[in-house]
C-alpha positions as CSV (number, residue, x, y, z in Angstrom):
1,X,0.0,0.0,0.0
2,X,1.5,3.3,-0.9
3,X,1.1,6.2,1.7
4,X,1.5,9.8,0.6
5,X,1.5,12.4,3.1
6,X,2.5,16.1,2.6
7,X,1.6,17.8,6.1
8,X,4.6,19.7,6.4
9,X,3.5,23.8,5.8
10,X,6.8,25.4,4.4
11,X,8.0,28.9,3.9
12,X,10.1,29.5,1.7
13,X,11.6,32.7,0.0
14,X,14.0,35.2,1.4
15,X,12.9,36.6,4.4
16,X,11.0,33.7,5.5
17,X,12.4,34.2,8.6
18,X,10.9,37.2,9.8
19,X,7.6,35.2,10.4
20,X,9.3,33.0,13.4
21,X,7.8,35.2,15.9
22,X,4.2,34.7,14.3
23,X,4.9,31.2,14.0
24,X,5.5,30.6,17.5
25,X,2.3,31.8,18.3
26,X,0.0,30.1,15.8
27,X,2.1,26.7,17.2
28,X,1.5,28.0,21.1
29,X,5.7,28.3,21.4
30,X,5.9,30.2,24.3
31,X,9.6,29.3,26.1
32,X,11.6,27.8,23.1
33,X,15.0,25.6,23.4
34,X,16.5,27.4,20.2
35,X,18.8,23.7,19.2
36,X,22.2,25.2,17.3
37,X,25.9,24.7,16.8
38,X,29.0,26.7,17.6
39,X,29.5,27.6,13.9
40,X,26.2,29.0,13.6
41,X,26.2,31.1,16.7
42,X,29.8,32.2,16.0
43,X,29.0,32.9,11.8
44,X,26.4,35.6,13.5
45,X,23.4,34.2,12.0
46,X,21.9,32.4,15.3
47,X,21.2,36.0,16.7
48,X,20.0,37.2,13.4
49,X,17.3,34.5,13.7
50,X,16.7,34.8,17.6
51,X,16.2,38.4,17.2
52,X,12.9,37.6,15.0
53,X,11.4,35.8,18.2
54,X,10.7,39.0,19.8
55,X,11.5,41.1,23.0
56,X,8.5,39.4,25.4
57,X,9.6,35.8,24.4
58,X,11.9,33.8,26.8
59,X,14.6,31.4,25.1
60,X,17.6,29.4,25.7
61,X,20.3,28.2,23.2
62,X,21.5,25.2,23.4
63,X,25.0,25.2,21.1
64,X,26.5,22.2,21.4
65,X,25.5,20.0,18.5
66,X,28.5,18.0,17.2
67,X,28.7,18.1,13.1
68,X,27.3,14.2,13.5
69,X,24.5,14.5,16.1
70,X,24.8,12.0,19.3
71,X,22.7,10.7,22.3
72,X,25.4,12.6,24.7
73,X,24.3,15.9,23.1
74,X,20.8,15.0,22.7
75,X,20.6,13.9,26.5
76,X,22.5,17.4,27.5
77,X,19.7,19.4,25.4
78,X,16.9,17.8,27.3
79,X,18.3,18.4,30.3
80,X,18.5,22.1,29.5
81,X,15.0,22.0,27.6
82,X,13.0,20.2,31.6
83,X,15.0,22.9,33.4
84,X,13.9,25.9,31.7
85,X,10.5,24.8,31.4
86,X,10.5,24.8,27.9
87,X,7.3,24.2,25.7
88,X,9.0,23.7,21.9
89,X,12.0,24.0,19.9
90,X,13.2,26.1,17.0
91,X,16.2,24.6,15.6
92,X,18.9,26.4,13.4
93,X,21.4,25.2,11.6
94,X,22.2,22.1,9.5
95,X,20.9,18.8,9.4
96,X,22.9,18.1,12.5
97,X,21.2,20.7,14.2
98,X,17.8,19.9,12.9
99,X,17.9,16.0,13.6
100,X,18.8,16.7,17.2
101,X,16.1,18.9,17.7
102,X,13.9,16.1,16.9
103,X,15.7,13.7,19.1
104,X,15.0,16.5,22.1
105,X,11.5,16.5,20.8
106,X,11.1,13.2,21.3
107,X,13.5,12.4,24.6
108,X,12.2,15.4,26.1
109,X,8.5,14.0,25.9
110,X,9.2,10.0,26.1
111,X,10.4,8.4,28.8
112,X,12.9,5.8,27.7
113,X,16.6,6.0,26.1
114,X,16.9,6.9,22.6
115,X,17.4,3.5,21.2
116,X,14.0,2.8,21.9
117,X,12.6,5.3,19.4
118,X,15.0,4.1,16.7
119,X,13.3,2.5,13.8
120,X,15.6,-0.8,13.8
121,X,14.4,-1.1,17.1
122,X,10.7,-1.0,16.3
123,X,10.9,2.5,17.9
124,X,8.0,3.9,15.9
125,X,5.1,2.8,17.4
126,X,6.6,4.4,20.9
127,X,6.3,8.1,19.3
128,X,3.3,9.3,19.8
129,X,1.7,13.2,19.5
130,X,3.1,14.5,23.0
131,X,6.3,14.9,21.0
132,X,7.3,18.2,21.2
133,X,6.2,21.0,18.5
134,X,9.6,21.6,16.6
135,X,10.2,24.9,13.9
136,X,12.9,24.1,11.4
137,X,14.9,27.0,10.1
138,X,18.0,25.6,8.0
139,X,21.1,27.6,7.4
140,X,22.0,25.2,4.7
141,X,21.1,23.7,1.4
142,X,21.6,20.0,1.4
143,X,19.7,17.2,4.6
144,X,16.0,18.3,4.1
145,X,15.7,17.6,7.5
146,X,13.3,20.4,8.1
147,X,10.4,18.6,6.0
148,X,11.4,15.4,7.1
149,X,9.9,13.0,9.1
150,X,13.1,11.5,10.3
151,X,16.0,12.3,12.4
152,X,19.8,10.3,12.0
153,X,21.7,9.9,15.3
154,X,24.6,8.4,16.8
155,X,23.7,6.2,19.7
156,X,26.0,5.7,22.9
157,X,26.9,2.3,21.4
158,X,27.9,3.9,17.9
159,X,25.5,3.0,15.8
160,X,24.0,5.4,13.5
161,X,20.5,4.8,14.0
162,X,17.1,7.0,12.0
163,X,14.3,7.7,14.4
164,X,11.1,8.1,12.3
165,X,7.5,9.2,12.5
166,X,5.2,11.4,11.5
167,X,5.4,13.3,14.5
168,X,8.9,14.4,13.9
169,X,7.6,16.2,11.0
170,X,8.5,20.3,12.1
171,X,5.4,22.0,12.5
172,X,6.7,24.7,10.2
173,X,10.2,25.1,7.8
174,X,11.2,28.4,7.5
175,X,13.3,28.3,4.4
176,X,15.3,31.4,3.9
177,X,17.9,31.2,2.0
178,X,19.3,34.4,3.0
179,X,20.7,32.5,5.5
180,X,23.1,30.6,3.5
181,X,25.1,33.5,1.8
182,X,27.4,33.0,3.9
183,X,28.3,29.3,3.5
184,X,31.9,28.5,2.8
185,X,32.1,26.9,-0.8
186,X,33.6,23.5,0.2
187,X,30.4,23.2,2.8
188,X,28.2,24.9,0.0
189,X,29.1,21.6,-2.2
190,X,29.1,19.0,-0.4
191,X,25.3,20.0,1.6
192,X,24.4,20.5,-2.4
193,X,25.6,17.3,-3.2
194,X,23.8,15.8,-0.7
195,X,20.5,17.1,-1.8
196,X,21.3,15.9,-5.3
197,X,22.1,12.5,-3.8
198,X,18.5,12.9,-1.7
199,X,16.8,13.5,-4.9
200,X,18.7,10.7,-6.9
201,X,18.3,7.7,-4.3
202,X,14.6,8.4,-3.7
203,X,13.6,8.7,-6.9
204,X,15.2,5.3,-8.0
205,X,13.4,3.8,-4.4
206,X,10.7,1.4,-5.9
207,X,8.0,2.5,-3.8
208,X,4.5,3.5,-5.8
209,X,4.5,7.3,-5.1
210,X,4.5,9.3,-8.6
211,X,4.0,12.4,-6.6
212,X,7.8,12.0,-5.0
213,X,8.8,11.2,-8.3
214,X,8.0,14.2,-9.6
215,X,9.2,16.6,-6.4
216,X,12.7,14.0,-6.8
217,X,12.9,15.1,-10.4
218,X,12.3,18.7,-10.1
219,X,14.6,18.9,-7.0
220,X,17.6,16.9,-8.9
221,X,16.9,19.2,-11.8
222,X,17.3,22.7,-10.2
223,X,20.1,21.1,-7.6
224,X,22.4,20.2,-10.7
225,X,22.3,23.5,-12.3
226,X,23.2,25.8,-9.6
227,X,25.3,24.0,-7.2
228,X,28.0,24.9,-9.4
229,X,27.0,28.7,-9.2
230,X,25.8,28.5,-5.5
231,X,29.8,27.1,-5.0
232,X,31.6,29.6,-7.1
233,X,29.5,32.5,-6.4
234,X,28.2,32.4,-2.5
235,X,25.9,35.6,-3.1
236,X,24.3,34.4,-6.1
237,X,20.3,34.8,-4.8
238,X,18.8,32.6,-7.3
239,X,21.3,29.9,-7.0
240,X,20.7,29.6,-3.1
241,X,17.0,29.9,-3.6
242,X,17.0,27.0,-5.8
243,X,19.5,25.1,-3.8
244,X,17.1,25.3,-0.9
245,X,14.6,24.4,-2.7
246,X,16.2,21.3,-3.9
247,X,17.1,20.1,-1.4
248,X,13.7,20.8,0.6
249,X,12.1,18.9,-1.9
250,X,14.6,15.8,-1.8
251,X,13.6,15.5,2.1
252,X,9.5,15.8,0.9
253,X,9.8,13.0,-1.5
254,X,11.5,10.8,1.3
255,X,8.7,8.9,2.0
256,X,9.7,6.8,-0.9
257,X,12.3,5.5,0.7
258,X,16.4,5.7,0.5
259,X,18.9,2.8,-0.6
260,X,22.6,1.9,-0.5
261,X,24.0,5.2,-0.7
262,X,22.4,6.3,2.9
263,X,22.7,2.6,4.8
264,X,26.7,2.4,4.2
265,X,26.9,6.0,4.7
266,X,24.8,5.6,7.6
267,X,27.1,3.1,8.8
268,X,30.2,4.7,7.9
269,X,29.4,7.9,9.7
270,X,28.6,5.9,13.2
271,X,32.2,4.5,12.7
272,X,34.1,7.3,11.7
273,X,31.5,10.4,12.8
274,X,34.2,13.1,11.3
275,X,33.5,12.3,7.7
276,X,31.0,15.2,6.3
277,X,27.4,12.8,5.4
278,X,26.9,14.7,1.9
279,X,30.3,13.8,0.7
280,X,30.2,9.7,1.6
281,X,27.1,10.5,-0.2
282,X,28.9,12.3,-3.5
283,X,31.5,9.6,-3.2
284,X,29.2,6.3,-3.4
285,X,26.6,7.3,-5.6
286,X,28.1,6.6,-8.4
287,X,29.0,2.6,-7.3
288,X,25.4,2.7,-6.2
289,X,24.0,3.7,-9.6
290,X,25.9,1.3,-11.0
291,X,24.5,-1.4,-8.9
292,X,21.1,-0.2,-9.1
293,X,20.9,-0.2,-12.7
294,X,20.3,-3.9,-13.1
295,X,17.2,-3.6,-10.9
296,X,13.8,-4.5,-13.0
297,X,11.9,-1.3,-11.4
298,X,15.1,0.5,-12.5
299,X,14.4,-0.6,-16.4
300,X,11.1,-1.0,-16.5
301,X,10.3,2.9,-15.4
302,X,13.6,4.2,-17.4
303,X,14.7,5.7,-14.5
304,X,18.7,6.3,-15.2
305,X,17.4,7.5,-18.7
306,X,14.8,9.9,-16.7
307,X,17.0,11.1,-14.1
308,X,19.9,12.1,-17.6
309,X,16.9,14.3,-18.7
310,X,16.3,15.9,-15.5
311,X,20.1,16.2,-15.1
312,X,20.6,17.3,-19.2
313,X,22.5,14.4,-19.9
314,X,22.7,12.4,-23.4
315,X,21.9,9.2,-21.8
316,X,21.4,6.9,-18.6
317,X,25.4,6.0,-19.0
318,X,26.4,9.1,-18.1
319,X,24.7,9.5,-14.8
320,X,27.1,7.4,-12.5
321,X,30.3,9.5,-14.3
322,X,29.0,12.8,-14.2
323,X,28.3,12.7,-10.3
324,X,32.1,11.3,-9.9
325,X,32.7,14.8,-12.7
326,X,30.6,16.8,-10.1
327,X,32.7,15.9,-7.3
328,X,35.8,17.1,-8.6
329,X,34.9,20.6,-10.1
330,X,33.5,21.2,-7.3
331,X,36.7,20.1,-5.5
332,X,35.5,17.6,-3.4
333,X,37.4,14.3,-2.7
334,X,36.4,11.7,-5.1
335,X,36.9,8.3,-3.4
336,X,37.1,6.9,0.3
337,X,40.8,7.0,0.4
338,X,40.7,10.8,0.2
339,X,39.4,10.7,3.6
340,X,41.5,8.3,4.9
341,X,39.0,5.9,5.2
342,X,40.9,2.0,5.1
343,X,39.1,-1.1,4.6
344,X,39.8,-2.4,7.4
345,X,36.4,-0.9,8.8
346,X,34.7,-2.4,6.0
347,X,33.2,-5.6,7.5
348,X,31.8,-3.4,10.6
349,X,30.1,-0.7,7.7
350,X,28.6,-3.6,6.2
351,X,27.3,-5.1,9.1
352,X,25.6,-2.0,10.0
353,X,24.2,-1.5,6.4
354,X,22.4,-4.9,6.7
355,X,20.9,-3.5,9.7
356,X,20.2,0.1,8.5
357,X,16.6,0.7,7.7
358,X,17.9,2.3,4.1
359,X,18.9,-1.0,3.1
360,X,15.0,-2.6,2.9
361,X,14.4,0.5,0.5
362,X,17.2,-0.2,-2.0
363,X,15.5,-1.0,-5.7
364,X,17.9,-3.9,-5.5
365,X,18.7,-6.0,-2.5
366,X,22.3,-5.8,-1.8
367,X,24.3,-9.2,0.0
368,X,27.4,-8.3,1.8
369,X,29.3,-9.3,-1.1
370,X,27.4,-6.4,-2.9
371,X,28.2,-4.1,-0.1
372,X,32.2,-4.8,-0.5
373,X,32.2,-4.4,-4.0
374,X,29.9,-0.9,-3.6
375,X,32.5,0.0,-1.5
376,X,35.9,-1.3,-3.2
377,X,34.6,0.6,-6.0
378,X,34.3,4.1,-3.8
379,X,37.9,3.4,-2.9
């Protein structure tokens, strides 16, 4: 049975952000945890976007997200969200940011650990609507996770687990991409590229849902002709715009599913949690492709030869190369080795991509042989 469920309300243009303070008050946001990094805070932009919450409205900033979100952060954010008697989040930043908003939202709600609420644990059915209202406002173009319904974090154990409902779905997103003219280049490609990868692996996810299709499609299209632009040129406006935009839309149409690319990534992160999640993403997409394309849903909907259209390519044999082409104009690394990444972990990534709820989505069902040949390949 196919579900399709938009319920996320989204703003998005530049200025978007100005309506935070309204927003609050539609959602009842009276003491928020605002959920940030260092970076943010320190780039100036977190008091840009506090300033919009008003004068009468008590907050507290909680700025110690790691760039891979964790249970030991999570756990300290709750802490600080029952003490000031908090009543909702706003979260700004990244992904990393955003995802461990939603683990507060959750934790802070819920009683048990946060293993319990992770989907390979059956955690899904344990979420239920006293999860706390959460307003997204990303400072970057690439997770989605502000119209998502999941949140990836790294468990006291290490694994690199997805909690998922519908209830982790931000009341609002607040897309203004004002907010990422300031992004270095290097982080400006690889957040783009893992839009483009968002947009890629759910629209090859066999799940019925032509709706995501469609979004997938759109979102691959605009991400691929302005990340270069957004990258070279950090105050071009309608490069940003549509670079938010893609990579909102990637996140919408992830109720198709992900594959390969996100369960070793997934996997990869929770061993090594310094590597950056869009570029594992940039870097095994193209083994992934090539895996994928033998899958009968893969040739029976032409869906290499739709997403070469969407991307302006010839033909579906040029999709897989001209990500790994991408990668390196953009001047990001190309293979695992770049990051100093050996295959000696390789047995423990594949382990966890068996395990990874990704995996189940795939088009093709991968073996662990599969998995060591995805990866030799991304070498």
């Amino acid at each position: 049975m196919a579900l399709i469920n938009y319920i996320t309300q989204i703003q998005i243009d530049f200025g978007a952000v100005q309506l935070l303070a309204q927003e609050c008050d539609r959602i009842g946001i009276r003491r928020p945890l605002v959920v940030t990094d260092a970076g943010v805070r320190a780039a100036g932009v977190l008091d840009h976007v506090t300033a919009e919450l008003g004068a009468g409205r008590a907050f507290v900033v909680f700025d110690g997200t790691p760039s891979n979100p964790t249970e030991a952060a999570m756990r300290a954010a709750v802490a600080m969200y029952a003490a000031h008697g908090c009543d909702g989040i706003v979260a700004v930043g990244g992904g990393s940011a955003i995802d461990l908003a939603k683990g507060v939202a959750v934790c802070a709600t819920h009683e048990g650990p946060l293993k319990s609420f992770a989907a390979i644990e059956g955690g899904a059915a344990r979420i239920t609507a006293a999860t706390a209202p959460v307003i997204a406002v990303p400072t970057t173009a690439g997770t989605g996770s502000e119209v998502g319904r999941g949140a990836v974090l790294i468990l006291d154990d290490g694994r690199k687990v997805g909690v998922l409902s519908p209830y982790l779905v931000p009341r609002v997103a607040l897309c203004d991409p004002e907010l990422t003219l300031g992004l270095p280049p290097m982080l400006t490609a690889a957040t783009g590229m893992d839009a483009i990868a968002h947009c890629m692996e759910t629209f090859m996810a066999p799940a019925f849902n032509p709706p995501a299709d469609g979004i997938a499609l759109d979102g691959l299209r605009r991400a691929w002709r302005h990340i270069e632009r957004a990258t070279a040129t950090p105050g071009d406006r309608e490069a940003r715009l549509n670079m938010m935009s893609a990579s909102m839309q990637g996140a919408l149409a992830f109720q198709k599913g992900l594959g390969c690319v996100h369960s070793l990534s997934h996997a990869m992160g929770g061993l090594v949690p310094r590597l950056h999640h869009g570029t594992l993403n940039a870097i095994l997409l193209p083994a992934v492709i090539h895996f994928n394309a033998k899958a009968p849903s893969m040739q029976k909907d032409e869906r290499l030869a739709r997403m070469a259209q969407a991307m302006g390519l010839a033909g579906a044999d040029e999709v897989a190369p001209a990500i790994h082409a991408m990668s390196q104009r953009l001047g990001l690394p190309t293979g695992l080795a770049a990051l100093d990444v050996s295959p000696g972990i390789f047995p423990r990534v594949i382990e966890g991509a068996l395990k990874d709820h990704c995996h189940k989505t795939n088009p093709r069902e991968a073996s662990p042989a599969d998995y060591e040949a995805m990866l030799a390949a991304s070498m």
